[in-house]
C-alpha positions in Angstrom: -49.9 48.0 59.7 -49.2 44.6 60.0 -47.8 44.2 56.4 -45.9 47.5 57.0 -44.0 45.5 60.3 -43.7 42.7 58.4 -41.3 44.1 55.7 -39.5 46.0 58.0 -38.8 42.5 59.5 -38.0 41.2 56.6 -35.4 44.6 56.0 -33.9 43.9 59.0 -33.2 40.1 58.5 -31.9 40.8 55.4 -29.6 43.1 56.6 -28.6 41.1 59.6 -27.8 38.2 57.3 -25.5 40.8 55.1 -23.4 42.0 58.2 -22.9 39.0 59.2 -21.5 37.6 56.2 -19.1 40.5 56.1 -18.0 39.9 59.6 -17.1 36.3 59.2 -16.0 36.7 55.8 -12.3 37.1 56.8 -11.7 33.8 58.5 -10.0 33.6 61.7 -6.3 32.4 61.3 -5.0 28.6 61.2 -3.8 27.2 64.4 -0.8 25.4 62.6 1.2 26.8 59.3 4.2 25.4 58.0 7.1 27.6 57.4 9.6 27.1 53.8 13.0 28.5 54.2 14.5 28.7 50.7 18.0 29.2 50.4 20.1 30.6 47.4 23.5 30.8 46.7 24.0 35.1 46.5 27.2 36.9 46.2 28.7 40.2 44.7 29.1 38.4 41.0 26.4 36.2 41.6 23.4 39.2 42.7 19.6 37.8 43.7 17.2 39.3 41.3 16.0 42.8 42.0 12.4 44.2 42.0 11.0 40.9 43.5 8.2 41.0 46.4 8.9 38.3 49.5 4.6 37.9 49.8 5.2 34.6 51.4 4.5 32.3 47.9 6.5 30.3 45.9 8.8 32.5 43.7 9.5 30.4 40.9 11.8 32.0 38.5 14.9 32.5 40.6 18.3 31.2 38.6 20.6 31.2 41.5 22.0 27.6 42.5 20.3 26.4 45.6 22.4 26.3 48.6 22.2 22.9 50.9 23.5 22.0 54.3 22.3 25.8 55.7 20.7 25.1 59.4 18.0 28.3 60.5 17.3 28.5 64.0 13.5 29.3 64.3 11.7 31.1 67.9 8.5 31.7 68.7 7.9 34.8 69.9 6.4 35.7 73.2 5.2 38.9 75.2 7.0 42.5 75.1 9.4 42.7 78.5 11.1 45.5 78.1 11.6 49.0 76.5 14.9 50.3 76.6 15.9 48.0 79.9 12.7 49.3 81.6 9.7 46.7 82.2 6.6 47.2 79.7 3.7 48.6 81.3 0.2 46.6 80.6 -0.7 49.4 78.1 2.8 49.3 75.7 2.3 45.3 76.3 -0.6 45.7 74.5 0.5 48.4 72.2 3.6 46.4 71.1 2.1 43.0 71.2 3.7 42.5 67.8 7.0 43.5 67.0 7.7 46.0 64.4 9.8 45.8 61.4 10.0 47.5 58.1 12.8 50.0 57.1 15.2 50.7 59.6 14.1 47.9 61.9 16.7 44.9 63.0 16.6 42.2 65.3 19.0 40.2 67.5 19.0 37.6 70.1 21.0 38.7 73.1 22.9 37.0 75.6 20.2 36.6 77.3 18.2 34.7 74.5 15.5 37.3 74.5 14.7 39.2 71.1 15.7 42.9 70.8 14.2 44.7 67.9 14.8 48.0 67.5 14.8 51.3 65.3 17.6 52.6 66.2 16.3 55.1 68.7 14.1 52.4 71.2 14.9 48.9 72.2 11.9 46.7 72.5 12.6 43.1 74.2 10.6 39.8 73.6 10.2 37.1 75.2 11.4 33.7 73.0 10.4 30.5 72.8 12.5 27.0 72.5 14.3 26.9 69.6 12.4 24.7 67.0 15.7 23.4 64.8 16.9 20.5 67.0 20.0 21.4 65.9 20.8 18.8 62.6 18.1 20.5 60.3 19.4 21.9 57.2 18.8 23.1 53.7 18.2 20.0 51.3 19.7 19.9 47.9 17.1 22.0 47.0 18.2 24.6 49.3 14.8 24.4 51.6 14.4 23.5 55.4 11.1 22.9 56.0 9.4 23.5 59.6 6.0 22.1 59.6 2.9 22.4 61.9 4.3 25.8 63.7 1.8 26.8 66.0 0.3 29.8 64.9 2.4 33.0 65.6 5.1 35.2 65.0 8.6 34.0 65.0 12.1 35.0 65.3 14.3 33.3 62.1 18.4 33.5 61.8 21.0 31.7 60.2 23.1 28.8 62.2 26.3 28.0 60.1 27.3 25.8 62.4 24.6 22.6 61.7 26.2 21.3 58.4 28.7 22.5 55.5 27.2 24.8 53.1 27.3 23.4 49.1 26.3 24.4 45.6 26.3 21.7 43.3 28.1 19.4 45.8 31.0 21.7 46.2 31.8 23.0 50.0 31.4 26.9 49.6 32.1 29.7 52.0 29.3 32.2 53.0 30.9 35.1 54.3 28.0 37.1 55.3 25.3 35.2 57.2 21.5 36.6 56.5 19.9 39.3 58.5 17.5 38.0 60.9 14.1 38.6 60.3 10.4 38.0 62.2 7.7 36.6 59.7 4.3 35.3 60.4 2.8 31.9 60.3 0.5 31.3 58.8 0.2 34.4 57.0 -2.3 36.4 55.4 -2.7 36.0 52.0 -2.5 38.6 49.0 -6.0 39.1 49.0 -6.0 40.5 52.8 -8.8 38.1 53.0 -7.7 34.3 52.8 -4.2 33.0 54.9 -1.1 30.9 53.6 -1.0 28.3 55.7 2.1 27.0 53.7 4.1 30.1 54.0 7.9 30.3 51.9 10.5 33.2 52.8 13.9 33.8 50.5 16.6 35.1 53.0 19.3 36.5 50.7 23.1 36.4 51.7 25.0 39.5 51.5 28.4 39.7 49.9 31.0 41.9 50.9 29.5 44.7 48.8 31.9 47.4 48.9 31.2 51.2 48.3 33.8 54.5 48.0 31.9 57.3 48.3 33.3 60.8 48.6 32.2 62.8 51.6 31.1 65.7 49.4 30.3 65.7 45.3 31.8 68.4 44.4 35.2 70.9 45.3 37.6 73.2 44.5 40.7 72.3 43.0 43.4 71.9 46.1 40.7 71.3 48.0 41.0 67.7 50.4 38.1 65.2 49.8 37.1 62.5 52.5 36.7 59.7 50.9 34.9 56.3 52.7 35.4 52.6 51.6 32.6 50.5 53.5 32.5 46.4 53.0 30.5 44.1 55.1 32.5 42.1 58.4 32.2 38.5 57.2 30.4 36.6 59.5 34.2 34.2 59.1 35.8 36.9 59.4 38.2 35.5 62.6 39.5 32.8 59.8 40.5 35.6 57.3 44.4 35.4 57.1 44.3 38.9 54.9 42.2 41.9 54.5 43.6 44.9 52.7 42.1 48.1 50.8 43.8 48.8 47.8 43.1 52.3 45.8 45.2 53.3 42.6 44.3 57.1 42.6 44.1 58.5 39.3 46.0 61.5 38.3 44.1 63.7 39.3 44.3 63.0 43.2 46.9 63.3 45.6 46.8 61.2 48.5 46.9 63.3 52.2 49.4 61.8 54.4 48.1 60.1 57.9 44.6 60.5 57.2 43.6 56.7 57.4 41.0 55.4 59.8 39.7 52.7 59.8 36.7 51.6 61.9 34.1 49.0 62.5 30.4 50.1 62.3 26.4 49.2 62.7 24.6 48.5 59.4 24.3 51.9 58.6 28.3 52.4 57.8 27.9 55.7 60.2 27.8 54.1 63.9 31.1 53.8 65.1 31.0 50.8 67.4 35.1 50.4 66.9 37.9 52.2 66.6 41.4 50.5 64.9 44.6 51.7 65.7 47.8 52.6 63.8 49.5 50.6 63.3 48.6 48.2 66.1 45.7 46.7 63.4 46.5 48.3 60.6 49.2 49.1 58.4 49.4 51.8 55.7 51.7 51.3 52.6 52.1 54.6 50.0 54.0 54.3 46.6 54.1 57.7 45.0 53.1 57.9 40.9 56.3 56.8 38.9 56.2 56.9 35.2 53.3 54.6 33.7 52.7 53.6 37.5 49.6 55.5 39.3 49.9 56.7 42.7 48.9 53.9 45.1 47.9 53.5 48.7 47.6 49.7 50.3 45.7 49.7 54.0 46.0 46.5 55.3 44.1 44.9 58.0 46.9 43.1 61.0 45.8 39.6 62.7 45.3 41.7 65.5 42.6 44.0 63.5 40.7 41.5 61.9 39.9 39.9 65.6 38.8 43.0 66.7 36.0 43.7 64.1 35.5 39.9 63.8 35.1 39.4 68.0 32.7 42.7 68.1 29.1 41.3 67.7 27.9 45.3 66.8 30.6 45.7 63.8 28.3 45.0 61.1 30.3 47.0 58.7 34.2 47.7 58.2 34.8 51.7 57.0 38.4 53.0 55.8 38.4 57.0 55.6 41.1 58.6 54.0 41.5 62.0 52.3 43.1 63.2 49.2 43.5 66.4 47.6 42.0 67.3 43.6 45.0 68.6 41.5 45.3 70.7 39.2 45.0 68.0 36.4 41.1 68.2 36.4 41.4 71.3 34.2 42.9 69.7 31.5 39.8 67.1 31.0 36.5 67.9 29.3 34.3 66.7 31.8 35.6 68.0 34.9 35.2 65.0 36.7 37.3 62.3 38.3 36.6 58.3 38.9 38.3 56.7 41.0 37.4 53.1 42.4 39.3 50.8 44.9 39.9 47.3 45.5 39.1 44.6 48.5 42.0 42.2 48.7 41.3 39.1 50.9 42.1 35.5 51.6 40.1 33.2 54.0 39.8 29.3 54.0 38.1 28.8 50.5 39.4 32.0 48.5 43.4 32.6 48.8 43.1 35.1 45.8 39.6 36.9 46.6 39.7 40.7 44.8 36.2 42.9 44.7 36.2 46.2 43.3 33.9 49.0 44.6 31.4 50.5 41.9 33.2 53.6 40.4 32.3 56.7 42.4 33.2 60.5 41.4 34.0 63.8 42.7 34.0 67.1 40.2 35.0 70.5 39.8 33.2 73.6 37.4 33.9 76.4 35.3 32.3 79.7 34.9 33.0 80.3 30.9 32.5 83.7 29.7 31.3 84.5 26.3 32.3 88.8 26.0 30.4 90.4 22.9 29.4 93.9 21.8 25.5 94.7 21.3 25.7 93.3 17.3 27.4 90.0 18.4 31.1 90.4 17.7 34.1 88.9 20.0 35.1 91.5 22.3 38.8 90.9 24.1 40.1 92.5 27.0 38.0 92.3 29.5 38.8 91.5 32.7 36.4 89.8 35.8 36.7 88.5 39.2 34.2 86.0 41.0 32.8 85.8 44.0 30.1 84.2 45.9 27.7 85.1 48.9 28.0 84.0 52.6 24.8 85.7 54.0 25.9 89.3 52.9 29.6 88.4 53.4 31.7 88.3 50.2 33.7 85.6 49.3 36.3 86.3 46.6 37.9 83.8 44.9 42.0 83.5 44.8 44.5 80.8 43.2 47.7 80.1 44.1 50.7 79.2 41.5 49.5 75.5 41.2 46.1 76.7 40.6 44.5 75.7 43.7 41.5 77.5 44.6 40.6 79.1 48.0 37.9 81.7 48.9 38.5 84.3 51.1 36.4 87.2 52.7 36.4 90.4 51.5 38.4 92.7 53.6 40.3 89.6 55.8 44.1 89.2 55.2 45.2 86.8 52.3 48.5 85.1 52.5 51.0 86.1 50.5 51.3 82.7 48.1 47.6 83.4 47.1 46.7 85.9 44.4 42.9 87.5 43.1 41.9 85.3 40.6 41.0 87.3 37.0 40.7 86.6 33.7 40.9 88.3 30.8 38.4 87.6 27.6 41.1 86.6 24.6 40.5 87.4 20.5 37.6 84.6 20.6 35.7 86.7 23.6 36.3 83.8 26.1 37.4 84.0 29.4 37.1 81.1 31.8 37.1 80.4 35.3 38.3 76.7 36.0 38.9 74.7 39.2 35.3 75.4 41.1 33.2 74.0 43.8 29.8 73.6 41.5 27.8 71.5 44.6 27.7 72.0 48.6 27.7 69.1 50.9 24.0 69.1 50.9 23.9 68.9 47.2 22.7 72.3 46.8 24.4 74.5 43.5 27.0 76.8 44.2 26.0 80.6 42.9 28.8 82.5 41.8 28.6 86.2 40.5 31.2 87.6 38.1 31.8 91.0 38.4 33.4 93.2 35.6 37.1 95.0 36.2 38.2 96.6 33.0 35.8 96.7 29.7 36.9 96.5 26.9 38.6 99.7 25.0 36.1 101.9 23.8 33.2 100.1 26.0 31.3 100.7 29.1 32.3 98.5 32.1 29.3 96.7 33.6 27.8 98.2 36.1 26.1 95.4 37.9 27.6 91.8 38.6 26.2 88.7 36.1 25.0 85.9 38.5 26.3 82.6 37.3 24.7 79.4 39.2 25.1 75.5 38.8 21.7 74.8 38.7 22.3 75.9 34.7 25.3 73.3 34.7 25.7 71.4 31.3 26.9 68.0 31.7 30.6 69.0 31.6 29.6 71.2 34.5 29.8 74.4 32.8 28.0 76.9 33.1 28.4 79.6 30.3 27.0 83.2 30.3 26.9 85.6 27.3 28.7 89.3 28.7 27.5 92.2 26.5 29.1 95.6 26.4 27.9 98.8 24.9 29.8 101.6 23.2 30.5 104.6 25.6 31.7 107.9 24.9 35.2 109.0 26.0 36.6 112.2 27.0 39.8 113.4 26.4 42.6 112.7 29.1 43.2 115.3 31.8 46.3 117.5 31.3 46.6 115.9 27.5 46.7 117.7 24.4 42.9 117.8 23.8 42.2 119.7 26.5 44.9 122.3 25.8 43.1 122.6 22.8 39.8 122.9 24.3 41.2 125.5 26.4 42.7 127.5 23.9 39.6 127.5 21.9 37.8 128.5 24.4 39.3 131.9 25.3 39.0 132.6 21.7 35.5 133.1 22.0 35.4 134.8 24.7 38.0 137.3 23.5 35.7 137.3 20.5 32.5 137.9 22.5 34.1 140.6 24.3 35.1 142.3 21.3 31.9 142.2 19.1 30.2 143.4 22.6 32.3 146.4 23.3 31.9 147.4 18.7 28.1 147.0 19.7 28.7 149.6 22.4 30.7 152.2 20.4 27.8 152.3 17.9 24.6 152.8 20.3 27.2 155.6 21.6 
């Protein structure tokens, strides 16, 4: 018995010296970290390198010149206050003891000089400490700023342009876009999720102007307008820009819709509105028609008046210019069915008086239903004749052209004005028979589903008696979509009143008269 207690002892020791190995094997946290800012020179021709994980270690291989002279101002921070102006309660104190970030998340020091970090949908405010920069620490010429022995903790980090004069290479340069502010730990846990990086190094990145035109849906009819958006980040200088302007030479296949500019400041998202510019108070629209070898061009340019607005607007993260054009009819006559357009940010501040960025090229397309008429051994059939429509629900939607060839869709059974006629087409000697012109996406990126439905067969053929669904989920990359049409032979019958049935007729009351006569000889003999 006593042996038996003894191992059992012996069990439990050893267990109790396992456990607790595993329970101090994650070492408490540092008291003290030091905290690497590393700052490199980033802008739309000069882009940081992509695919590369901030873990807090020393990233090595960046090629960027380093920046010096770049002052960060660096807050400890304290306890949760507030949720969405309402004091914490002891429970979300303790459920939001850390501030959240990720995706989606920003943070910003309010007038107040308390942190508000939020999702977009909740405020959360935090308490902040001093301010650790004493207000003449900068970037070296090795574009670090080095804050050492940091209490351990989380802290609140954004960029102070205003503590020396930014250089690469010992030239003043201009950053027009400070770095988001951002929360990081120190010390820091380590890769592992078991050791800490008492020496912890973060890479804040500079954002250029980075323009985008996008258009509001991919895909439309031809006539139909499109919305187009040009979104650029507000310099954080942006009160010392003497010029701003948006300059878009629309290809020939657009035509550019008369007052529809505005022009807005927004959050980060490019989809807040936070304000509204006015015409032509703060900005000024210029339109040269096409002329000859000259494209169609529209200038919107920013007044004094409209740069201080966005610029004096703490929320206007981003500047967005709307403005609408219509697809012409010129898309039909290109392979592709597409159009690229891009436009071009004009600007002059103190260091650039020249400064031009273009927008990545962005597109909008229309479709064709092409129609391939044969008989059942795989010869051309012409003359055939089709309409197209698509479904609403269980609502019809035919589809009509006007004489420019813009496309519009109207319900079967409503009223179509008068400059709009059914749109048809007719398969020619080579059995084609194309509908051009067409929405092939929705907004939502879904494929339009079209049906074509048969009018007149061929001579000699059956019509169709069921409509030949054609979608754009079968699109090629012209956005096409083709369908092989098969008709059969039929029989035909000889036209009312026409001399076929005369002769029908006449033939036929010669057998009667015949019947009747060989029945009443059959009658004479049996009398």
């Amino acid at each position: 018995m006593k042996n038996k207690l003894s191992k059992i002892v012996a069990v439990l020791l050893m267990l109790a010296t396992t456990l607790g190995g595993a329970v101090t094997g994650f070492a408490a946290a540092p008291d003290t970290g030091n905290l690497h800012i590393h700052k490199y020179w980033v802008d739309d021709e000069n882009p940081y390198p992509t695919g590369k994980e901030n873990d807090g270690t020393v990233q090595s291989d960046i090629t960027n010149p380093p920046v010096s002279g770049v002052g960060f101002d660096v807050y400890k921070i304290g306890g949760l206050e507030l949720i969405d102006g309402v004091p914490a309660s002891a429970a979300e104190k303790e459920q939001h003891a850390v501030p959240q970030g990720g995706t989606g998340w920003t943070y910003k020091k309010n007038a107040a000089g308390k942190l508000e970090v939020s999702d977009g949908t909740k405020i959360y405010t935090y308490a902040l400490g001093a301010n650790v920069n004493n207000g003449s620490q900068v970037t070296d010429a090795n574009g670090e700023l080095i804050f050492s022995n940091l209490p351990k903790g989380y802290y609140f980090v954004e960029e102070n342009l205003t503590y020396g004069t930014p250089k690469v290479d010992g030239k003043d340069v201009n950053i027009t876009s400070k770095v988001k502010p951002f929360v990081v730990a120190v010390p820091m846990t380590g890769k592992d999720g078991e050791s800490w990086l008492t020496d912890v190094h973060v890479y804040p990145k500079n954002e250029g102007l980075n323009p985008e035109k996008k258009p509001e849906v991919p895909s439309v009819n031809v006539g139909d307008e499109v919305k187009w958006s040009v979104t650029a980040n507000i310099p954080t200088d942006f009160s010392d820009y003497k010029r701003f302007s948006i300059v878009d030479e629309l290809d020939e296949k657009l035509n550019f819709v008369e007052n529809s500019v505005e022009v807005f400041g927004t959050e980060a998202n490019g989809t807040t509105v936070v304000e509204t510019l006015a015409n032509p108070a703060d900005f000024g629209v210029t339109h040269t028609p096409a002329s000859g070898p000259d494209k169609e061009k529209i200038v919107i340019a920013l007044t004094p008046e409209g740069i201080a607005k966005l610029a004096a607007n703490v929320d206007a993260v981003k500047i967005r210019i709307d403005f609408k054009t219509t697809v012409n009819k010129n898309i039909n006559d290109v392979e592709k069915n597409e159009v690229t357009n891009t436009a071009t940010i004009e600007y002059e501040n103190t260091t650039t008086p020249d400064g031009e960025i273009k927008t990545p090229p962005t597109e909008v397309n229309t479709g064709e239903v092409s129609i391939k008429k044969k008989d059942q051994d795989g010869n051309n059939l012409s003359g055939a004749e089709f309409k197209l429509y698509y479904l609403d629900g269980s609502d019809k939607y035919y589809i009509y052209k006007n004489a420019s060839d813009e496309i519009k869709a109207f319900k079967d059974g409503d009223t179509v004005p008068g400059e709009y006629s059914l749109y048809e087409v007719e398969s020619g000697d080579n059995g084609l028979a194309t509908f051009s012109g067409l929405q092939t996406h929705k907004a939502d990126g879904s494929a339009m589903v079209y049906y074509i439905e048969e009018t007149k067969a061929p001579s000699g053929y059956n019509l169709l008696q069921d409509p030949v669904k054609a979608s754009f989920d079968d699109e090629d990359t012209n956005h096409v979509v083709v369908k092989d049409i098969v008709n059969k032979k039929g029989f035909t019958l000889p036209n009312t009143g026409g001399v076929g049935t005369l002769l029908l007729v006449v033939f036929g009351i010669v057998l009667i008269g015949l019947a009747i006569i060989l029945t009443m000889n059959k009658k004479k003999k049996t009398v």
